[in-house]
Rosetta silent file (secondary structure, phi, psi, omega in degrees, C-alpha in Angstrom):
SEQUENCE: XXXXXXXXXXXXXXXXXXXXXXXXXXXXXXXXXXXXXXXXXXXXXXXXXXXXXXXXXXXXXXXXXXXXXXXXXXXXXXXXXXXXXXX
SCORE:     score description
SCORE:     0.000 S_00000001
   1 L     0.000  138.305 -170.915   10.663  -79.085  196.037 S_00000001
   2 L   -99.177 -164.396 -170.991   14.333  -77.612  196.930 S_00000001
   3 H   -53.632  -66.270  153.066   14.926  -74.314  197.647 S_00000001
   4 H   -19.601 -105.206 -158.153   15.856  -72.883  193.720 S_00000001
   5 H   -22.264  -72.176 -160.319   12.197  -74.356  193.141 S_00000001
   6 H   -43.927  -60.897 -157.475   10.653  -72.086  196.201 S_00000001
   7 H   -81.231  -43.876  149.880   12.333  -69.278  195.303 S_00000001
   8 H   -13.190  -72.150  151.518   11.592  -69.575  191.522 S_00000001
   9 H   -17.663  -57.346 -161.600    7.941  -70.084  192.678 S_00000001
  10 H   -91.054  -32.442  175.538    7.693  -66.734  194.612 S_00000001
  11 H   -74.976  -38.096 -165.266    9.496  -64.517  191.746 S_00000001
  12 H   -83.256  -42.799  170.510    7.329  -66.009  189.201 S_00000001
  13 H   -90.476   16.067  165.941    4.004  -65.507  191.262 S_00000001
  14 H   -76.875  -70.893 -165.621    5.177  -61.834  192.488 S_00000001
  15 H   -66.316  -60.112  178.875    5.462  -60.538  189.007 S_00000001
  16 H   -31.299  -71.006  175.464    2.329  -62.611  187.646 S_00000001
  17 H   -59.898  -20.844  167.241    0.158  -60.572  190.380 S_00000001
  18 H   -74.226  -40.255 -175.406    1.642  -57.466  189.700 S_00000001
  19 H   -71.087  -46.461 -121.933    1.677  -57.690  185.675 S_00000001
  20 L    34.939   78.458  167.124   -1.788  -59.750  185.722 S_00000001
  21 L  -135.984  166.718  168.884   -0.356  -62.920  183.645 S_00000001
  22 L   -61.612  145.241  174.188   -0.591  -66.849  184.489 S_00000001
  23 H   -92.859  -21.019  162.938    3.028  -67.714  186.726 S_00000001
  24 H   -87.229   14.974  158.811    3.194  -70.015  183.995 S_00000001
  25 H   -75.613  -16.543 -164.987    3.898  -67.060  181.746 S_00000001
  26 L   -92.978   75.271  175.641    6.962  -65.735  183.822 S_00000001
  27 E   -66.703   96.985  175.854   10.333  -67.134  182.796 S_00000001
  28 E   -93.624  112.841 -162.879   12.772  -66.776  185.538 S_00000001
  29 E  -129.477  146.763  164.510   16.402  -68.176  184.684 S_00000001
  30 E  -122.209  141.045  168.310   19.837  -67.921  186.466 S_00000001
  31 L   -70.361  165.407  178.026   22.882  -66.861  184.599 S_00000001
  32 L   -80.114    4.510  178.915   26.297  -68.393  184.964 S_00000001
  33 L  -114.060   56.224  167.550   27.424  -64.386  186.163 S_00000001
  34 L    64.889    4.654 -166.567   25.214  -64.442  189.373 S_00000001
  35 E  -107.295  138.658  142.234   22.014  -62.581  187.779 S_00000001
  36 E   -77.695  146.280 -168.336   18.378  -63.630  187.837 S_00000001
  37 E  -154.765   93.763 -167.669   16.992  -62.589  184.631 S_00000001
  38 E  -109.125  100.503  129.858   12.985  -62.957  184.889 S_00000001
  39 E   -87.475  123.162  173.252   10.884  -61.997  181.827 S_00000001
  40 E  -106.842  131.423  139.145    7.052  -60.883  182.549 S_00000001
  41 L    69.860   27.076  168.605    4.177  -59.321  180.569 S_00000001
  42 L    75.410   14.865 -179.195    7.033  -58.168  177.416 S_00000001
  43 E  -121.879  160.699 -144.064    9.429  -57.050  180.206 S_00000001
  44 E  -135.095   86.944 -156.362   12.813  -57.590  180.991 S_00000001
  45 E  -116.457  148.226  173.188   13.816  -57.630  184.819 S_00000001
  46 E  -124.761  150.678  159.203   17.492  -58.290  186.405 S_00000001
  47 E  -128.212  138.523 -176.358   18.569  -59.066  189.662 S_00000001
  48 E  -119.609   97.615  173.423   22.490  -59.201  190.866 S_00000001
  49 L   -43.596  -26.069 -159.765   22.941  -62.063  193.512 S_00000001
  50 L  -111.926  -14.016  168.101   26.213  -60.772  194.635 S_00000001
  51 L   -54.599  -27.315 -164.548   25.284  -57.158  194.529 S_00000001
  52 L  -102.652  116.816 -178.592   22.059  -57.655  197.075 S_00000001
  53 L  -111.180   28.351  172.896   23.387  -58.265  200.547 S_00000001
  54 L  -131.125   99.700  163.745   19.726  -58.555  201.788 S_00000001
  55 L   -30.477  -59.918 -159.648   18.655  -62.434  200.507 S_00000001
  56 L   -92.201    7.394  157.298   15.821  -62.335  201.743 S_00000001
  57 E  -130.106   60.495 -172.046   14.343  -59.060  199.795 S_00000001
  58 E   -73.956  144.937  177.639   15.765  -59.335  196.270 S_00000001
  59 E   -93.583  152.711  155.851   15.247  -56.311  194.024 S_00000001
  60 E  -163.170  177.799 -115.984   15.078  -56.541  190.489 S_00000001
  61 E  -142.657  129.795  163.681   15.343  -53.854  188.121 S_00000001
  62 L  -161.232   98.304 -171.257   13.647  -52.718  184.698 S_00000001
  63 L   -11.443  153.659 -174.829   14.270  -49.647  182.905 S_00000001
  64 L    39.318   48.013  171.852   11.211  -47.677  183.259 S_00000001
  65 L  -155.571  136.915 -170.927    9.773  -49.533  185.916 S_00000001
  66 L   -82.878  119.657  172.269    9.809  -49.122  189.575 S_00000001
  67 L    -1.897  124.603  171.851   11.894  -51.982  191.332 S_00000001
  68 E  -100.960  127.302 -174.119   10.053  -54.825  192.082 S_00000001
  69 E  -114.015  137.361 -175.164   11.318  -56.203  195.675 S_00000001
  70 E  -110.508  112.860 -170.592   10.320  -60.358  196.275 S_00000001
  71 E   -79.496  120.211 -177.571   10.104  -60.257  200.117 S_00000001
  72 L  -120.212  111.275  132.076   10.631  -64.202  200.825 S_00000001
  73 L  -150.881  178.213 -125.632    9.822  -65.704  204.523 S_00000001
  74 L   -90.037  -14.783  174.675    8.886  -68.650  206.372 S_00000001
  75 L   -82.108  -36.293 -175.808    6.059  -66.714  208.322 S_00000001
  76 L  -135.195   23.896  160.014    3.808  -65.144  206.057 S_00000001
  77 L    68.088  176.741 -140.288    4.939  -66.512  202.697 S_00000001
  78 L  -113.065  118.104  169.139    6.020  -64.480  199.915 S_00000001
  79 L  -132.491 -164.887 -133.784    4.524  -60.696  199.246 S_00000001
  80 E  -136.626  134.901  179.226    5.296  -58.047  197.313 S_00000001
  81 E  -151.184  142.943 -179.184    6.409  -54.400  198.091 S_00000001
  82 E  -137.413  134.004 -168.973    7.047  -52.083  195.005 S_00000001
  83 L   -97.588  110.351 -163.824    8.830  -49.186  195.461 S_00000001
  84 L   -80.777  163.160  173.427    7.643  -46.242  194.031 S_00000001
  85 L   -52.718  -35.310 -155.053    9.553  -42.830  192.619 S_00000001
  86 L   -58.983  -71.270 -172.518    7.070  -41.175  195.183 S_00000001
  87 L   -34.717    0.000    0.000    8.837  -42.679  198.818 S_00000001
């Protein structure tokens, strides 16, 4: 599995545990303009690769919804921190 695969992997089972859906319900795609563009659960999430200068905690972004950030590393695997209006 390369990298793309890995990373694919961890956005698709980040939203799946948050939404409660199957990770094989979670279509994550990259555009040819630098965005991840992941629909979950009838939602519509963007991320902007060149926009994020932290790699290794991409946000992504859906009206009405609080940011979902996919924390990815090699120690503890891939969680989930959601950032609320509240913080």
């Amino acid at each position: 599995m390369n990298q793309t695969d890995i990373y694919r992997q961890a956005i698709k089972r980040t939203l799946a545990d948050l939404y409660g859906v199957s990770p094989d319900t979670v279509d994550v795609t990259w555009t040819s303009d630098n965005t991840i563009v992941v629909q979950c659960a009838g939602k519509t999430f963007i991320h902007l690769i060149l926009s994020d200068p932290d790699d290794d905690a991409p946000e992504f972004l859906c009206p009405d919804e609080d940011p979902v950030i996919v924390n990815l590393t090699t120690m503890n695997g891939t969680s989930l921190s959601v950032r609320s209006d509240e913080d």
